[in-house]
N, C-alpha and C positions, 0 to 999 in steps of 0.2 A: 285359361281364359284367352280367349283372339280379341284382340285390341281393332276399334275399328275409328276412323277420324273421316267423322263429316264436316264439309268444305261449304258454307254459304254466308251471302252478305247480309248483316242484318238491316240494311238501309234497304234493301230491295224490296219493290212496290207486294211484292209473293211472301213473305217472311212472316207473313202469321200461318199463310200455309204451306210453307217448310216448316215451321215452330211446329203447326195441330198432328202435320200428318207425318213428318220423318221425325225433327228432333225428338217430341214425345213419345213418337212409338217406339223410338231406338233405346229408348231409357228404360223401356218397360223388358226388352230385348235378355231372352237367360242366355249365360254363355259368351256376354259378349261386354266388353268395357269399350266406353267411349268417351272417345276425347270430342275437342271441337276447334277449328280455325273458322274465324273469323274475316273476309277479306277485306281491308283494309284500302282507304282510296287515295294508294298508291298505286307506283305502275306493275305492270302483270308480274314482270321479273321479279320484282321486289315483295312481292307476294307470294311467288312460286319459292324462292330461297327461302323465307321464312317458315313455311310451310313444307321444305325439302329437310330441314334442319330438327322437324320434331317425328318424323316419320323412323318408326323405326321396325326392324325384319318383319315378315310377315304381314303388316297391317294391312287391312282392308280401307283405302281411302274413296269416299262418295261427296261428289259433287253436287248441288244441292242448288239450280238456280239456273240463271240462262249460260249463252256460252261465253262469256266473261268469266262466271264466276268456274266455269269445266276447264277453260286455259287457264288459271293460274293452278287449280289441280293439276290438271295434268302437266302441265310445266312443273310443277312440284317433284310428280313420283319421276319424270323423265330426271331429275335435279338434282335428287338422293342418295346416296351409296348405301342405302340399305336394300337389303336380298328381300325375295320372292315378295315382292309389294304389286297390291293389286287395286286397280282402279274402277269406276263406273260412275257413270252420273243419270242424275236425276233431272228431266227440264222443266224449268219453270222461270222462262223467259220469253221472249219474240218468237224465237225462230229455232233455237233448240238443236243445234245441227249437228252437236257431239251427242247430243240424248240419242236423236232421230238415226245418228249410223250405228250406234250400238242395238238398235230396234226400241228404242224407250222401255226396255227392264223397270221391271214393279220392282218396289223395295226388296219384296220377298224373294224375288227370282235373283237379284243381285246378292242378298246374305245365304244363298242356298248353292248360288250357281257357281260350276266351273268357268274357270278364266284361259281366255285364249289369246296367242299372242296375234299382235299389230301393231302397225310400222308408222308412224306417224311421221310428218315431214318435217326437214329442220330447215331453218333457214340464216346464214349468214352474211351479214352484214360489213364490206371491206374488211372481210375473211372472218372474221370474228362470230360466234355464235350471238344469235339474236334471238327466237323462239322456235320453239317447238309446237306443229299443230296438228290435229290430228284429221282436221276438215281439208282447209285451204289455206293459199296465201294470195294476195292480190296487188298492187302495183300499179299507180296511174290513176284513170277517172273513175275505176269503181273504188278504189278505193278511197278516193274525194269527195263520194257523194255518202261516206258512211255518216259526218257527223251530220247530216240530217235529218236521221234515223235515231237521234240522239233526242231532238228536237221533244220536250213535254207533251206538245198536242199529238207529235205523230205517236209518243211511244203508247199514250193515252188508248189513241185508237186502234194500234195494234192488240194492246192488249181485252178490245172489246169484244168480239166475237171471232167466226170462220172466214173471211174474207182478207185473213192476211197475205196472197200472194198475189191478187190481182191489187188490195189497197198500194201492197210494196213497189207493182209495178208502175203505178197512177203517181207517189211519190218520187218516184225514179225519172218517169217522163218527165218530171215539171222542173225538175231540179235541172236535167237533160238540157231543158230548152233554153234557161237560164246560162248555161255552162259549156254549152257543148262547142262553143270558138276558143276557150283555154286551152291552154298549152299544158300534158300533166304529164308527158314523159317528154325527156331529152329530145332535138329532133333524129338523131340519128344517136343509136350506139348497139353495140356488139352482143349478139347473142350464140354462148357455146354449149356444148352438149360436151359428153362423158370422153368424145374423142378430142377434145379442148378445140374443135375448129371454130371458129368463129361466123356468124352468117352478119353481115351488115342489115340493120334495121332500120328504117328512114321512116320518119309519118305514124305510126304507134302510139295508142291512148294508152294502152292497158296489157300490163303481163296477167297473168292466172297461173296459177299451179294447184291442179284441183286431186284430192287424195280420198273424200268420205262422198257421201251418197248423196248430199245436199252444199249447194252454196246460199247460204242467207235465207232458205227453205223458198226459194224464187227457182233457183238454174237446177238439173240434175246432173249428180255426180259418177262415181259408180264404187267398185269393190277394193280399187288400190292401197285403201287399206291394211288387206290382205295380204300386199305384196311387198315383200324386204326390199325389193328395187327399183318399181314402175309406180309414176304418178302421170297424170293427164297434162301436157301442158300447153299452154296456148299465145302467142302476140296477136293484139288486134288491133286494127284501127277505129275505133266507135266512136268516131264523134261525127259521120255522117250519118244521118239518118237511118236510109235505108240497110245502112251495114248492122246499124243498132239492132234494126226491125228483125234483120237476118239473123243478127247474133242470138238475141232472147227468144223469138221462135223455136229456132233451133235446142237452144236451151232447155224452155219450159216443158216442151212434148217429144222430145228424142234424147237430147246430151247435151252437156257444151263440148263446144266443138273444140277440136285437138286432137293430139298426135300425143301417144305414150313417149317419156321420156326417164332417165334413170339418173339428169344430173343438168341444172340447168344455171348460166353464171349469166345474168345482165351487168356488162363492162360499159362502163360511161366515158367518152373521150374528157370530161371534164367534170368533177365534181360536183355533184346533182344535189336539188333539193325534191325528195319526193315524199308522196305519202303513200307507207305499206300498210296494209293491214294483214291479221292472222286472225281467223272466226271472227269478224264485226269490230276486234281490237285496232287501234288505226293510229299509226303513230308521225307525224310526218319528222323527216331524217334530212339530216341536213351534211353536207360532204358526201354524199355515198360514191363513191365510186366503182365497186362491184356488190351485186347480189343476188347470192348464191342459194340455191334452194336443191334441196337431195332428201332421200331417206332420211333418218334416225341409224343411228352407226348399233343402235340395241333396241329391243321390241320392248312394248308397254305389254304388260297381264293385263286386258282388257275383261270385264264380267258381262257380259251380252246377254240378250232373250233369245229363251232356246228357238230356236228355229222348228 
């Protein structure tokens, strides 16, 4: 019997239908024993160890919900010392950005499919490991404008109908106009690559480090996933306007813009208070003085739609 452990919150606005259409159909499931984690509204970490701690050889773990509820999976199987553990998630959230790079996989093509490896990004925090993501990470003003996207009427209206990337953009401007004279990165600090050189950075809203096909299903990403050693990365200054206008342009109908990189360290002349986020998760940090962001030092078994 293959043991399989579905991953979803039961407080999530979706949870009658994760309950109608995965929990029940998995139960009904030959061949296959199922556990269940439950995520808990503590922090991601502390949901990913819990959940790293019952996983054991072989399982099949399914994430079940938006990407909240796919980071602390996947932070989980990344967590585990147990062998050949395989992952996949299902979206039923906002934006869905761990669903959307694995191509949104049906149940059946996840308990059928072969698992291929990908490299998700890690990120550390004054050296120390902080998350693992498999989308992005972000730093600065985007990631200030996440908990407004938390907000009940907005999350209301996201969840209404097809106009989630211009509603997200309409959202984004107003908060913008609000915000955009705050100060959210240091004024100046140090940005190095893999050959540790250091480039001075002056005037900077916002770092990116983007790794899956989607940022917030707003920016497009691309296939670095794929890759043991390259992610997208990016400093910008966006808090003038037209740089804005440039940025998300560019964003929405081509890329976000960047340069590949294989290892990136933001050093603060002086102990920063900032807010990061990892997939929509937003934590603001207090002392940082370096933050470091690379590959995964080992590949996740991803389950994907076949192509």
């Amino acid at each position: 019997m293959k043991r399989l452990i579905i991953v979803y919150n039961p407080k999530s606005s979706h949870y009658r239908r994760i309950s109608r259409d995965v929990i029940e159909v998995l139960r009904k499931q030959k061949g296959w024993v199922l556990a269940k984690y439950e995520v808990e509204q503590i922090d991601v970490n502390e949901n990913a160890a819990k959940l790293a701690a019952m996983i054991q050889d072989g399982d099949l773990v399914i994430a079940a919900g938006g990407d909240g509820t796919a980071s602390a999976a996947l932070n989980g199987v990344m967590m585990t010392k147990a062998k050949n553990v395989r992952f996949s998630t299902l979206g039923f959230g906002n934006f869905n950005d761990t669903a959307r790079t694995f191509g949104e996989p049906k149940l059946e093509e996840i308990l059928n499919g072969e698992a291929s490896e990908v490299w998700p990004l890690e990120c550390l925090i004054n050296g120390k490991h902080w998350r693992y993501g498999m989308c992005y990470f972000t730093a600065g003003m985007f990631a200030e404008a996440c908990p407004v996207f938390d907000h009940p009427k907005t999350r209301h209206a996201l969840r209404r109908g097809n106009k989630r990337v211009t509603f997200s953009i309409g959202v984004l401007a107003r908060w913008w106009l609000k915000c955009h004279k705050d100060k959210f990165l240091p004024e100046e600090f140090g940005l190095g690559d893999s050959s540790r050189e250091f480039v001075r950075c002056v005037d900077m809203s916002d770092y990116l480090a983007v790794n899956g096909l989607t940022v917030a299903r707003i920016m497009r990403g691309g296939k670095w996933y794929l890759d043991s050693k390259n992610f997208l990365s990016e400093t910008a200054q966006l808090t003038k306007f037209w740089k804005l206008a440039k940025f998300m342009l560019a964003s929405v109908f081509k890329r976000v813009p960047g340069s590949e990189s294989d290892y990136d360290c933001l050093a603060f002349k002086k102990p920063a208070k900032i807010m990061v986020q990892a997939e929509g998760e937003y934590v603001r940090m207090e002392n940082v003085r370096t933050l470091e962001v690379r590959k995964s030092a080992k590949p996740l078994l991803a389950v994907m739609k076949k192509s």
